[in-house]
N, C-alpha and C positions, 0 to 999 in steps of 0.2 A: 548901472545901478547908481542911487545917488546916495549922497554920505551917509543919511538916515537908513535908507535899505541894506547896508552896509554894514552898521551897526548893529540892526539889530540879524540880520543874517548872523554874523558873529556869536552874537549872543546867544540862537539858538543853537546854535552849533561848536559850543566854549571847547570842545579837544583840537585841538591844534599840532602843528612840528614849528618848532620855531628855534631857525639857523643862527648860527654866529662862527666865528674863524677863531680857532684853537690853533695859537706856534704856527700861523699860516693855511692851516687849514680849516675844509668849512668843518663844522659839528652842528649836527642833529638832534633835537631832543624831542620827543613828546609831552604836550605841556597840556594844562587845565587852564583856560583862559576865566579869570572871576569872574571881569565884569568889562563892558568896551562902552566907552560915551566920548562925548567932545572933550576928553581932557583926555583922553587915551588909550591903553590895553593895557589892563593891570590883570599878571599872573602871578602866583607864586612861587618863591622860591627860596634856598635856604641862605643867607648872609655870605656863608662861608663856601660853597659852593663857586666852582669855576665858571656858572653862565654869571651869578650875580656879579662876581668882579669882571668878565667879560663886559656885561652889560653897560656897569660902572664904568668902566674906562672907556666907551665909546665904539665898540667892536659894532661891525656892520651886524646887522640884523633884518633876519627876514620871515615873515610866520605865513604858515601855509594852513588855513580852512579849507574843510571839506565838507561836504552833505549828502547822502546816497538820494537826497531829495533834487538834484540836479542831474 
């Protein structure tokens, strides 16, 4: 696939799980992805929340798409 197909794959298919490590461990969440372009993957979430300061501070990350269209 190429970046473009990629995006918009995404796009069509904004529910997502997207990982990060909690105190060493990984953690899961189910996520609504907004919106995916050449600036990035913007989802949301709440400030005060453990993924946003996860995120904030650099935690690995990883998000996982799906489509029953594959």
């Amino acid at each position: 696939m190429t970046r473009e197909e990629i995006l918009q794959f995404i796009n069509r298919n904004p529910v997502c799980h997207l990982a990060t490590l909690e105190d060493g461990q990984p953690r899961v969440r189910g996520m609504f992805m907004y919106r995916a372009d050449d600036q990035g993957l913007l989802f949301h979430t709440g400030a005060g929340k453990a993924l946003a300061q996860q995120v904030r501070n650099g935690a690995p990350v990883e998000e996982c798409f799906n489509s029953d269209d594959l």
